[in-house]
C-alpha positions in Angstrom: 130.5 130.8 124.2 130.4 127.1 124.5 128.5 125.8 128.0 131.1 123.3 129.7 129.5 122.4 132.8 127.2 122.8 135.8 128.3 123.2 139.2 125.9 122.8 142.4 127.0 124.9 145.3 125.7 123.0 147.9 123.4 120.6 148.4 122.7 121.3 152.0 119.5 122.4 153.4 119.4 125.8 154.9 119.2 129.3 154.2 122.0 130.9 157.3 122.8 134.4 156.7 126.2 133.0 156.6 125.6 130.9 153.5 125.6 134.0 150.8 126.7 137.6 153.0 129.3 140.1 152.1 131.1 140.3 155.6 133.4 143.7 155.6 136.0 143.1 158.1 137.1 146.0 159.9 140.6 146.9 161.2 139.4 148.9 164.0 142.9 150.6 164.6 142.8 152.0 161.1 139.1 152.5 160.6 137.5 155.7 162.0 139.1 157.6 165.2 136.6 159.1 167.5 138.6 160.3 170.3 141.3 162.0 167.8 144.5 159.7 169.1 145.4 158.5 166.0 143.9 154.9 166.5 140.8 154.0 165.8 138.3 153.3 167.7 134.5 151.5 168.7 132.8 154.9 168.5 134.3 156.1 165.6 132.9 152.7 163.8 129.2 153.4 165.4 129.8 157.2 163.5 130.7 155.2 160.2 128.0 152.7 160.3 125.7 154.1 158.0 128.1 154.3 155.3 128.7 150.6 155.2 124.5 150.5 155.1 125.2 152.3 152.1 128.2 150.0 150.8 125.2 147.2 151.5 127.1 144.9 153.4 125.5 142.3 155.1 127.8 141.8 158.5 131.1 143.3 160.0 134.1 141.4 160.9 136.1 143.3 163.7 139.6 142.3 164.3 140.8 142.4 168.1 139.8 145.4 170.0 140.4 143.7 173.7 142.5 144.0 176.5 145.9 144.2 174.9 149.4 145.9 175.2 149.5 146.0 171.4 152.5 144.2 170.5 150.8 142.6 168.1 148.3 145.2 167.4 145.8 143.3 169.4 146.7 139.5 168.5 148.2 139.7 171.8 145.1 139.4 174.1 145.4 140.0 178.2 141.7 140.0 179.1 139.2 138.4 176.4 136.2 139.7 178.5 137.3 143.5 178.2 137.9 145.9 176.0 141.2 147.8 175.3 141.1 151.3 176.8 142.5 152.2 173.0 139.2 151.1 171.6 137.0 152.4 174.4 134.7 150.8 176.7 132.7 147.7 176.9 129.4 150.0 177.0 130.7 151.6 173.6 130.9 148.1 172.1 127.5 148.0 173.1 126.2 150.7 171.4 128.5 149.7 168.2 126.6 146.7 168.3 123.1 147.7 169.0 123.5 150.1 166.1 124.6 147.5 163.5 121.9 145.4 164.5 118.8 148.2 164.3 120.6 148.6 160.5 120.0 145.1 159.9 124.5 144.4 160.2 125.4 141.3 162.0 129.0 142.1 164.0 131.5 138.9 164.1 134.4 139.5 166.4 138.1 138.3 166.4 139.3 135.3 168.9 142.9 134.7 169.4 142.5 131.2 171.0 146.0 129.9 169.7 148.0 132.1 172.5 147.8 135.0 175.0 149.4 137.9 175.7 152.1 137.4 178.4 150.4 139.7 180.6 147.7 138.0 180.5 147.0 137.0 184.1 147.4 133.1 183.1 150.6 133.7 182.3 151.8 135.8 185.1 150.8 133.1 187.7 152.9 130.4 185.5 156.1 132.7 185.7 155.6 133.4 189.0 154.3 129.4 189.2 157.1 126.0 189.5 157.5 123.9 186.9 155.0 121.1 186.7 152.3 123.0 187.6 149.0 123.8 187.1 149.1 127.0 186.0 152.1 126.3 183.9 150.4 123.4 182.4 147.9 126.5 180.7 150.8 126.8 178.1 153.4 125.0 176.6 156.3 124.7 179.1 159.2 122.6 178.9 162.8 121.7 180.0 165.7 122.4 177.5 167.7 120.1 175.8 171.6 120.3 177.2 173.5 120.0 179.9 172.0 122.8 181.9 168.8 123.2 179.6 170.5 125.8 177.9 169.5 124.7 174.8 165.7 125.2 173.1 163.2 122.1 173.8 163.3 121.6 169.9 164.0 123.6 166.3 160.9 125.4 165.5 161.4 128.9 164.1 158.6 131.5 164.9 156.0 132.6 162.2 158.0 136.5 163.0 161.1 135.7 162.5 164.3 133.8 165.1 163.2 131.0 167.6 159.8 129.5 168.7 161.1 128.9 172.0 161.7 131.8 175.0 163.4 131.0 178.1 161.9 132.0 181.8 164.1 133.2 184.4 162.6 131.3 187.6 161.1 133.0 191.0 164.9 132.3 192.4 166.7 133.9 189.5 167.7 131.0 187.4 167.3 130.3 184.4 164.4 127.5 183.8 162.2 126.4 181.8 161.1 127.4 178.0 157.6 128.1 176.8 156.6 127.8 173.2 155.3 131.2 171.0 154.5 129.9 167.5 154.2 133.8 166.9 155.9 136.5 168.7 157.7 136.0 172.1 155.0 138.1 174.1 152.2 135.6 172.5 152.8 132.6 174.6 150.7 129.2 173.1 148.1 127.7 175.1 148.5 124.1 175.7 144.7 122.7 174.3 145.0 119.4 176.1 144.7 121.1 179.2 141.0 120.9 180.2 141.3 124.3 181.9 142.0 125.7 178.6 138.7 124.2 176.9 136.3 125.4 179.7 138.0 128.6 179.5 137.4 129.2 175.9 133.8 127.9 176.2 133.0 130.6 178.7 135.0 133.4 176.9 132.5 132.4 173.7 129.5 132.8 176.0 130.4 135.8 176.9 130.4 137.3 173.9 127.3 135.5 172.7 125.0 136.5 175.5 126.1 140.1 174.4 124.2 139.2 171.4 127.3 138.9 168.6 126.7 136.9 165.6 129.6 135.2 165.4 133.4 134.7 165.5 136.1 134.7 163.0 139.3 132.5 164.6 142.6 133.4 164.4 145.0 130.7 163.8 142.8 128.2 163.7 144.6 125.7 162.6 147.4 125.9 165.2 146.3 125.3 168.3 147.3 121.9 168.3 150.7 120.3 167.6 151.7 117.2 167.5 152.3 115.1 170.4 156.1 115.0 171.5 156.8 118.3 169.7 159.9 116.9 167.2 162.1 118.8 165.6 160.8 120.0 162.2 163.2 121.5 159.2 161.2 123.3 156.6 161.9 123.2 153.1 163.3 126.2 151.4 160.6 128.9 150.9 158.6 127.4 152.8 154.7 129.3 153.4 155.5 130.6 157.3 151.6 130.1 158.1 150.8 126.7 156.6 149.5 127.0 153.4 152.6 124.6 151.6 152.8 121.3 150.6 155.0 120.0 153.4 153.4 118.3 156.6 154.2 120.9 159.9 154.1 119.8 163.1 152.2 122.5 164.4 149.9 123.3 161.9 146.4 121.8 160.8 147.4 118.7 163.6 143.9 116.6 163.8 143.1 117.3 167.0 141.8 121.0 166.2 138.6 119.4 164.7 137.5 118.3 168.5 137.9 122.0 169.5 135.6 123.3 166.6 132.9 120.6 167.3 132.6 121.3 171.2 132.6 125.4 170.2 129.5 124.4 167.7 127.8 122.8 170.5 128.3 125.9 172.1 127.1 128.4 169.5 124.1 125.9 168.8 122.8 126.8 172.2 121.8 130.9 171.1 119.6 131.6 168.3 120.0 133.1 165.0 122.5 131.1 163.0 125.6 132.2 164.9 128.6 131.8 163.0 132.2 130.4 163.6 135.0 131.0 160.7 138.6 130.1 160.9 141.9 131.2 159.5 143.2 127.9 158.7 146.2 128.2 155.7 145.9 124.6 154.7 147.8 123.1 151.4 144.7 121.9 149.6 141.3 123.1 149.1 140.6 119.4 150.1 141.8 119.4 153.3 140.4 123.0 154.0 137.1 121.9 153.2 137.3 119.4 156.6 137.2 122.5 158.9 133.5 123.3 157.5 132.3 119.4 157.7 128.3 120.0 159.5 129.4 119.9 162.7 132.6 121.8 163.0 132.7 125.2 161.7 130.6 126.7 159.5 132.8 129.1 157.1 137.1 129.2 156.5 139.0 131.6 154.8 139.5 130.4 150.9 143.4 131.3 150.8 143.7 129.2 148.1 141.7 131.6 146.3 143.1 134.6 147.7 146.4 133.9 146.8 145.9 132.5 142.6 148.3 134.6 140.6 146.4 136.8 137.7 146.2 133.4 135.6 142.8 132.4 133.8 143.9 128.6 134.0 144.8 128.9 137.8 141.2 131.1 138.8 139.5 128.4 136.6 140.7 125.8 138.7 140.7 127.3 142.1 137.0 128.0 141.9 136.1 124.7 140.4 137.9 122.7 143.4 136.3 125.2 145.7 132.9 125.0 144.8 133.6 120.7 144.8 135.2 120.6 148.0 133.2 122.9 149.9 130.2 121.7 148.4 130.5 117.9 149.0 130.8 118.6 153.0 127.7 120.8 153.0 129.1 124.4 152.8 129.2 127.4 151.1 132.6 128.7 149.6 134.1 131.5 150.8 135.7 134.1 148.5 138.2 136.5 150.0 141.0 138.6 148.0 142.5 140.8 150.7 142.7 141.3 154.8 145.1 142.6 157.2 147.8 140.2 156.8 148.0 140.5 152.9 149.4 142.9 150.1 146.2 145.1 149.0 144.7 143.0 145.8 145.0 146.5 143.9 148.8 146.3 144.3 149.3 141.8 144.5 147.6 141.7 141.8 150.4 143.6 139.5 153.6 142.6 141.2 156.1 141.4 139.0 158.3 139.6 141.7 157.5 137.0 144.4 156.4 138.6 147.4 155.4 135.4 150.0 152.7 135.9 152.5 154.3 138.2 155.5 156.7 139.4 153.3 155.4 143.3 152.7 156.5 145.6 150.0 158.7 148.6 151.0 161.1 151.0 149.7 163.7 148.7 148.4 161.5 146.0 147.5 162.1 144.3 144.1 158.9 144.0 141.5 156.6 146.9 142.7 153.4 146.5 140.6 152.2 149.6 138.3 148.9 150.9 140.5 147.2 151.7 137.4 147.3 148.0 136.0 147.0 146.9 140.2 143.5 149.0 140.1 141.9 147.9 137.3 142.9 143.9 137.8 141.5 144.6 141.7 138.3 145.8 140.3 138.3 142.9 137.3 138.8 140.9 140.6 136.2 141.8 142.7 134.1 142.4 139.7 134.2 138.1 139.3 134.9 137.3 143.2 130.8 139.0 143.7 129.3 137.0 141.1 130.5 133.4 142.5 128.3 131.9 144.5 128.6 131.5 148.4 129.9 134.3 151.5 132.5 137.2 149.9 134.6 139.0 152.3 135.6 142.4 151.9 138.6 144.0 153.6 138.3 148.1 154.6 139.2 150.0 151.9 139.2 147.5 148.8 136.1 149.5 147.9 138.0 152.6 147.6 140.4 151.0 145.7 143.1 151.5 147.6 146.9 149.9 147.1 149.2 148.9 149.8 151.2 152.1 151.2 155.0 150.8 150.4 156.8 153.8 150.8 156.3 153.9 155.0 159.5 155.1 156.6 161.5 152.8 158.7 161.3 154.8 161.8 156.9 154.7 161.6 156.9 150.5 161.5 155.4 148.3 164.0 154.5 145.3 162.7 156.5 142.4 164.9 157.8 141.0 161.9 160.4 144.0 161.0 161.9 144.0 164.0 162.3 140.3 164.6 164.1 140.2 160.7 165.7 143.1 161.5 164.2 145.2 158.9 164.7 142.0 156.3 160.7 141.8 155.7 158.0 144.7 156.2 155.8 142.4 157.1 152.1 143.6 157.0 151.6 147.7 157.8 151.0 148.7 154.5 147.8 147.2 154.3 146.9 148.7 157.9 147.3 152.1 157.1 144.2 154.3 158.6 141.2 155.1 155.8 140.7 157.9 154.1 137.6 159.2 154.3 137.5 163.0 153.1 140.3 164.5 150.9 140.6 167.9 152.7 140.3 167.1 155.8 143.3 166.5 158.7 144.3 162.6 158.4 141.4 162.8 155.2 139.0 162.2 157.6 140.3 159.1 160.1 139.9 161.8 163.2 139.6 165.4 163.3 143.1 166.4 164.7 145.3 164.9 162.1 146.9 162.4 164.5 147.6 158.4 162.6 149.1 155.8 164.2 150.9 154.9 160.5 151.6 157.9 158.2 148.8 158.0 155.5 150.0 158.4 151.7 149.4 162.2 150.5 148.4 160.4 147.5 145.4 159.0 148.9 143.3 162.1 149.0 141.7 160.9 145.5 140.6 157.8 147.0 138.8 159.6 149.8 135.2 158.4 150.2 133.7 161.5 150.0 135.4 162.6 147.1 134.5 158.9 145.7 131.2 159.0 146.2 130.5 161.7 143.5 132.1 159.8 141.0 129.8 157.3 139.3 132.8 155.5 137.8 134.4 155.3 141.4 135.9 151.7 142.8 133.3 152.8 145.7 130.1 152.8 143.1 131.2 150.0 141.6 131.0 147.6 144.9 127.8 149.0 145.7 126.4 148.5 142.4 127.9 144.8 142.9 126.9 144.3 146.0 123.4 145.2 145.1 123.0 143.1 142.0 123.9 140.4 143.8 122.0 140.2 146.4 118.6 141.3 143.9 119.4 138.5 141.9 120.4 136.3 144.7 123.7 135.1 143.2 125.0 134.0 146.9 122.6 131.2 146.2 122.2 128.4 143.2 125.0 127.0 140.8 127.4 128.4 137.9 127.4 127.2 134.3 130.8 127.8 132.7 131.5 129.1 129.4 134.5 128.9 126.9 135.7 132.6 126.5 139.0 131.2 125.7 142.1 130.6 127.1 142.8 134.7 128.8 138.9 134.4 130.5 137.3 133.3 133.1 133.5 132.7 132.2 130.2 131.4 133.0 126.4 132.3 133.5 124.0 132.3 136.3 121.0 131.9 134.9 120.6 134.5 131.8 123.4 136.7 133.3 126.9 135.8 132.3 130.1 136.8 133.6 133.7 137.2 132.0 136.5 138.2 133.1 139.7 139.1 130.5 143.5 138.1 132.2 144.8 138.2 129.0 146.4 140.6 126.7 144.1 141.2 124.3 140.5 142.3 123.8 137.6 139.4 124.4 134.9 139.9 121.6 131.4 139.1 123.2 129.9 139.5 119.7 126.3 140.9 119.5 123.3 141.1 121.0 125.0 141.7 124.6 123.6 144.6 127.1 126.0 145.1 129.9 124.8 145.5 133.5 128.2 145.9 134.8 131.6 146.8 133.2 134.6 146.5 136.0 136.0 149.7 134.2 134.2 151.3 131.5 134.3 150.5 128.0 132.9 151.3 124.7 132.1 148.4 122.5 131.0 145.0 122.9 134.8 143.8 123.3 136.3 143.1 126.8 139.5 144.7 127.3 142.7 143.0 129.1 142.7 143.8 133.1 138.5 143.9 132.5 135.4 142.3 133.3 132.0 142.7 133.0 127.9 141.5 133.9 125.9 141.4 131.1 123.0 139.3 129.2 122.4 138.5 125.8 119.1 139.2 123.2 
């Protein structure tokens, strides 16, 4: 194989944890259930802690788990100083986190800065509150367009489905004013010129710091701002609900974010030990991505445009190429992500055969369901390449087992905000949040001891139970710890990547003498000889890399 190029992965000082760790984020709902409810919960995650030692991850990412009447399954926040009764106690978080720590596990937790819940006690006082003041001026209130106001301030259309726009009966029983929800209409947005809004945030980030947290992953992060006048916006057909399209949106990725990210880096400067802010920004380019991570704003974003390149050699080639240059000539690492909580499972995107846009979900009736034996093996091809690139690598519970996205959840168990506002039209995003499996015989395999799950669990997953994985040397499970392991021994978070010509199908290149390839094609990739594999995604026999394959090895 023909050497192409060299790419530097950045030429920034430093050595921040952030820089090269496998984060695991953690759906705490669907994790491990302590109290036996169904949901999960901050002591089951403390019980499960040593088995992500084992995984060899080097931090956790926990999705909300504060004050929150769940309509959004926590995205809805009432109190960002407390946590939900659901998850347990501030005491338990704790414990969760003194336990991660003593195991050498840095903990980042989940802020929803873009929007509360409408209980939260801001946004009582502003119902209760005239118009024009202060404590309506926390949100985004305004007067409606017709004769009587009867008519929505502009044409936005919520990320969920219908309008962006909810309408307030007043303290005398009229109707009044409307207040913006880019999201649901129980996630009011904050309005971020307000100055109340600012110091607010800056104390809610201290008081998670001074608990001793390593960090915070922000949702929406790209939204909180929108552009001055708030005009009417029509989105071309097909349009990506969250951002990530070509098309300029008026209340997404507006310039005025990057002020809030450098006063919260000011803030996180103040503690010690590298603390950590990443944001969920779906932004059109890698380009303009790259701007979120510049040296004083944040210090890692989500690479969506990763996550979401079909199974195409030509397309991977590219995306991590404009990665490494983008995120590299502002002085970060890359980030490398192929599944979360708002996303089809890898092991099933992977192998759809129909277009399935981000929120969309795949149920019963869905058109292009991907065969889970193709899904699997790409997912662990995937991953198998995703671990050897250098920079941070999230991991999303349960990749490492393998597991697909549940698509055969009946109607009457949904709850993601996104059926019910398109009236069953798109299943939005529960089959990816569909508790773990943890032991094949037990009740719920494992997520409690009573049987209880919040979303009914596939009786299919029993053979991706952990425990049942964890005897099979062949498993998904073995196979990210053995990647997980090899790369931090041979440091691969750090340093460049040479590429390789493996043809058109592959995706190849070496770091240092080990090289990497990665087969999306349809036919077998002859490595020729002198080759001793360290890692095989799936195994094979030969020196030939099959389709839906990859593999570590070096050469004599």
């Amino acid at each position: 194989m023909a050497q192409l190029e060299q790419l530097e992965q950045s030429a920034a000082p430093g050595s921040e944890w952030w820089r090269t760790a496998v984060i695991y984020q953690i759906y705490p709902r669907s994790f491990a259930d302590a109290s036996g409810d169904g949901i999960g919960d901050l002591p089951g995650i403390t019980s499960r802690l040593d088995d992500l030692k084992s995984l060899g991850v080097d931090a956790i990412w926990l999705s909300p788990f504060m004050t929150s009447p769940q309509k959004d399954a926590g995205y809805d926040v009432a109190d960002y100083r407390d946590v939900d009764p659901l998850f347990g106690t501030l005491a338990d978080f704790d414990e969760m986190l003194a336990q991660a720590h003593s195991r050498g596990i840095r903990v980042i937790v989940d802020l929803v800065p873009n929007h509360s819940s409408d209980q939260h006690a801001w946004f009582q006082e502003a119902l209760k509150a005239a118009p024009g003041s202060p404590e309506r001026a926390r949100y985004v209130f305004r007067d409606g367009r017709g004769e009587n106001g009867e008519l929505p301030p502009n044409n936005w259309q919520s990320v969920f489905g219908g309008g962006m726009w909810e309408r307030v009966t007043e303290a005398d029983g009229t109707p009044g004013q409307w207040y913006l929800h880019i999201f649901d209409a129980t996630q009011p947005d904050f309005d971020w010129t307000n100055e109340e809004v600012k110091e607010e945030f800056r104390s809610i980030l201290r008081f998670w710091l001074d608990r001793g947290v390593d960090g915070f992953r922000v949702d929406v992060a790209h939204g909180m701002v929108k552009e001055a006048g708030l005009p009417d916006y029509a989105p071309v057909a097909d349009a990506d609900s969250m951002g990530g399209g070509e098309e300029y949106v008026p209340y997404w990725g507006q310039d005025g974010v990057h002020d809030i990210y450098r006063d919260w880096h000011q803030v996180l400067a103040e503690y010690d030990g590298d603390r950590a802010l990443c944001g969920e920004a779906w932004l059109p380019t890698l380009s303009r991505t790259a701007l979120w991570v510049r040296p004083d704003e944040m210090h890692q974003t989500f690479n969506f445009p990763y996550l979401m390149t079909p199974w195409d050699a030509q397309q991977l080639r590219e995306v991590i190429r404009e990665s490494l240059e983008e995120f590299g000539g502002v002085g970060a690492p890359s980030t490398w992500v192929l599944s979360n909580h708002d996303v089809v499972r890898h092991a099933s995107r992977l192998a759809l055969t129909a277009d399935n846009p981000q929120g969309e979900g795949i149920g019963p009736k869905s058109e292009g369901k991907p065969d889970q034996v193709v899904g699997l093996s790409r997912a662990r091809a995937a991953t198998t390449l995703m671990l050897a690139l250098p920079g941070s690598a999230y991991l999303y519970q349960g990749e490492e087992l393998g597991l697909p996205e549940a698509m055969e959840i009946p109607d009457e168990f949904r709850q993601d905000p996104t059926w019910f506002r398109t009236n069953g039209e798109r299943y939005g995003r529960d089959g990816c949040r569909v508790p773990l499996p943890w032991s094949a015989d037990a009740p719920a395999f494992g997520f409690n001891d009573t049987g209880a799950s919040w979303l009914p669990q596939p009786a299919e997953w029993a053979t991706f139970a952990r425990e049942v994985e964890e005897k099979d040397a062949d498993s998904t499970l073995n196979l990210y710890r053995r990647l997980i392991e090899l790369r931090r021994d041979r440091s691969l978070g750090t340093g460049s990547l040479v590429w390789e010509d493996a043809g058109a199908d592959a995706v190849a290149f070496h770091r240092g003498d080990l090289h990497i390839v990665a087969n999306l094609g349809e036919q077998p990739i002859e490595l020729g000889e002198g080759v001793t594999f360290v890692v095989q995604s799936e195994p094979f026999a030969g020196t030939a890399v099959p389709p839906n394959a990859a593999a570590w090895f070096t050469r004599a």
